[in-house]
C-alpha positions in Angstrom: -100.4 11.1 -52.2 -97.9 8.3 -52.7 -96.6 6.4 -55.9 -96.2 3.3 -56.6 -92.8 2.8 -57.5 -93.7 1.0 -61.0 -96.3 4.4 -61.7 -92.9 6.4 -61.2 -90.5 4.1 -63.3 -93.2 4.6 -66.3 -93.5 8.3 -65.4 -89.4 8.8 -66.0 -89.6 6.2 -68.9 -92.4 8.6 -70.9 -90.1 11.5 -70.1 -87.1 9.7 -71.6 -89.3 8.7 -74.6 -90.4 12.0 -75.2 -88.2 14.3 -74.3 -86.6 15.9 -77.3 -83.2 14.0 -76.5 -84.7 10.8 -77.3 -85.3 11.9 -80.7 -81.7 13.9 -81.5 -79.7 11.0 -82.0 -80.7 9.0 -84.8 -78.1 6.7 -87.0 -77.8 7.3 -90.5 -76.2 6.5 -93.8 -73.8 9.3 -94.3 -72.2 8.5 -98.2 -69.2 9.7 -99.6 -68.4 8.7 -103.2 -64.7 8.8 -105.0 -65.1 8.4 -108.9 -63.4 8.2 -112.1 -65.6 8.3 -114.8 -64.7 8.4 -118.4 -65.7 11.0 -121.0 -63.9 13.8 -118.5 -61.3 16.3 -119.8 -58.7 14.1 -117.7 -57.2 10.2 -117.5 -58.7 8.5 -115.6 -57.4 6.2 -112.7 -58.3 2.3 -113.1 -59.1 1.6 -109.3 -60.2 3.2 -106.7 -60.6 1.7 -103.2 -60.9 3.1 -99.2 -60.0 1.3 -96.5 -61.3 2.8 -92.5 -58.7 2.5 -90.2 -61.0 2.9 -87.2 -60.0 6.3 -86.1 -62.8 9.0 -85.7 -64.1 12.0 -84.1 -68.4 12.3 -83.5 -70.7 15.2 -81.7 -71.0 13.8 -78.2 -73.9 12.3 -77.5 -74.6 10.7 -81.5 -74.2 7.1 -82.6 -71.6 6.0 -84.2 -71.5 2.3 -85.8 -68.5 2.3 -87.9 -68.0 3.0 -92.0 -69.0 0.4 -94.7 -67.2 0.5 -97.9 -68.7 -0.4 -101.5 -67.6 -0.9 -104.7 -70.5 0.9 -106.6 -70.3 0.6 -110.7 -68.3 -2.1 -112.9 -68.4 0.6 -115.7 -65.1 2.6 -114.3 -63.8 3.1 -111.1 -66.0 4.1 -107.7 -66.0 3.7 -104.5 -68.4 4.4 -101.7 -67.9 5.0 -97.8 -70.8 4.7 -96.0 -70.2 6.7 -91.9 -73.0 4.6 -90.3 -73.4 7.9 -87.6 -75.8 10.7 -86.4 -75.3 14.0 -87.4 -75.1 17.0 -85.5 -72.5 19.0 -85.8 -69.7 20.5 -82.7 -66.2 21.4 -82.6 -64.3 17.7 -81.5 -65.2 16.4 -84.9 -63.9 19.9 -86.9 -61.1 19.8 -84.3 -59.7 16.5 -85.3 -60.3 17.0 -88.7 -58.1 20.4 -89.2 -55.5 18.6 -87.0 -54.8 16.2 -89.8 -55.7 18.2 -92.6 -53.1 20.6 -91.6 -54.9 23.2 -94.1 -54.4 20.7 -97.0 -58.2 19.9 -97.8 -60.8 20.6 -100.6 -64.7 20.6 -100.0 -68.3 19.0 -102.2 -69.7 22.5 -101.7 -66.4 25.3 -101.8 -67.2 26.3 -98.5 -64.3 29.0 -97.5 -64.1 27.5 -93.7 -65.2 24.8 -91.2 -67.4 26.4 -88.0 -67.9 22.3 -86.9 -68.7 18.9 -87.8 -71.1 16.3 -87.7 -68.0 13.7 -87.3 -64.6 12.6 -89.7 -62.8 10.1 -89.6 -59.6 8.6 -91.4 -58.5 6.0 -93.5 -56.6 5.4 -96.9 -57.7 6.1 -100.0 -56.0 3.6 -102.5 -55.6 4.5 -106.3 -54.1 2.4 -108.7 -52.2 0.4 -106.0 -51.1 3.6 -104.0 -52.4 4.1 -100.6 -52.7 7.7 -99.4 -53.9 8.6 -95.6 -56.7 11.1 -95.5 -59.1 12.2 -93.2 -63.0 12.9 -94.5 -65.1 15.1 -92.7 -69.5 15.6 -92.7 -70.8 19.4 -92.4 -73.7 20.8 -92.8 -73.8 23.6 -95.7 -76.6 25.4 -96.2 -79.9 23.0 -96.0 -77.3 19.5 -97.0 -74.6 17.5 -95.7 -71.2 18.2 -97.7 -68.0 16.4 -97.1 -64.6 17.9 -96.6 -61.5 15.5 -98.1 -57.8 16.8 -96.3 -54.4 15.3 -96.2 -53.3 13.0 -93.4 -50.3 12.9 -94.3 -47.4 15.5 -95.2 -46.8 16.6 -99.1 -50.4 16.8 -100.1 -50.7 20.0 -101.8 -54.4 22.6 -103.5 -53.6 23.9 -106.5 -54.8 27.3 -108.1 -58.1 25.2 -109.4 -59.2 23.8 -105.8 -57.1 20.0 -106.7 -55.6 18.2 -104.1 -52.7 17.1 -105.4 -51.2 13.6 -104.0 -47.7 13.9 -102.3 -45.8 11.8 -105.0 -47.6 14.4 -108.0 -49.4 11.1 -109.7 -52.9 12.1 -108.9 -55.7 15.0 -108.6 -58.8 14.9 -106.3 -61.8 17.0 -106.7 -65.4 17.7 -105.9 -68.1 16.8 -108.0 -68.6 19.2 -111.4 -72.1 19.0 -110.5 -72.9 21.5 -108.3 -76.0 19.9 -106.8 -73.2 16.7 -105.7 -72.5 17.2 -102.4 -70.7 14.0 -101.5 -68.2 13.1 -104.2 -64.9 13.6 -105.2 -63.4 13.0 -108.7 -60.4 11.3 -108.8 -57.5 11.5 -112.2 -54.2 10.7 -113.0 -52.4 14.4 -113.5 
C-alpha cells in the first residue's frame, strides 16, 4: 500500500505531538527572592538589587528565555529573579555551578550536596551600593525546587551558622527561617 506523502507528514507530526518529548520541556517561572525584612534579630540592609549578566548553564534539551528581575515590596528591601527556563535536572548545570561556587555556597533547603541541576546561572547581587558576583543554582529537593546561592568570586566565606559571609565582612546571606521557603535568601548587615 502506498502513502500519500501529506498522510506521512501528519503521521510524523502526531508522533512528535505525542511522544513524551513533546511534553518534557515546558518553560517556567523559576523565582528566587533576596530579602531584608525588619523585626529580624539582625540590621537590616536598605537595598537590595540583581542584575543577570547573561551567563548560564541548562539541562540540554529545556528552554531557556533569560531571567526577569523585580523589585517586589516598598515596605523594606526585596528583590526577585525570575529564570524564565524548564526544569529537569543533569550534571552541565551542577557542573558550572560548583565551578564558580568553588565550595563557597549555602542552600533554601540544607541539602548536604548537589547530584545535578535544573540550570544556574550568574549575575551580581548588589546591596547597599556593593556589587558581589554570584552564581544561583535550581535543584530539585525532595518533591520542590530549592535554590543554591555560591560565591563567584574569591573571599566569600560559610560560617559555623550556614552564613555566607561577603568577601569585604559587611554582609550575611541566608536561607529563609521558614522552613517551608524554598526560594529565598535573607540578606543583613553583620
Amino acid at each position: 500500500m502506498k502513502i500519500s506523502p501529506l498522510l506521512s507528514l501528519c503521521l510524523v507530526a502526531c508522533q512528535v505531538l505525542i511522544s513524551p518529548l513533546g511534553f518534557a520541556a515546558t518553560e517556567r517561572d523559576n523565582v528566587v527572592e533576596f530579602n531584608s525584612q525588619p523585626g529580624d534579630e539582625y540590621s537590616q540592609v536598605t537595598s537590595l538589587v540583581f542584575y543577570f549578566d547573561g551567563n548560564y548553564s541548562i539541562t540540554s534539551g529545556q528552554p531557556w528565555d533569560g531571567v526577569t528581575t523585580n523589585n517586589v515590596s516598598a515596605d523594606y528591601p526585596a528583590y526577585q529573579a525570575d529564570a524564565m527556563a524548564g526544569r529537569h535536572y543533569s550534571d552541565p548545570p551542577a557542573t558550572f555551578f560548583t565551578q564558580r561556587a568553588g565550595g563557597k555556597w549555602i542552600t533554601t533547603a540544607g541539602q548536604p550536596g548537589i547530584a545535578g541541576m535544573n540550570f544556574a546561572f550568574t549575575g551580581s547581587l548588589e546591596i547597599d551600593g556593593n556589587d558581589y558576583s554570584i552564581v544561583l543554582g535550581q535543584d530539585m529537593c525532595g518533591s520542590r525546587n530549592c535554590w543554591y546561592l555560591g560565591a563567584n568570586q574569591s573571599g566569600f566565606e560559610v560560617d559555623a551558622n550556614g552564613w555566607l559571609l561577603t568577601p569585604d565582612g559587611q554582609y550575611r546571606i541566608k536561607r529563609s527561617k521558614d522552613d517551608d521557603v524554598y526560594n529565598e535568601f535573607r540578606v543583613f548587615n553583620n
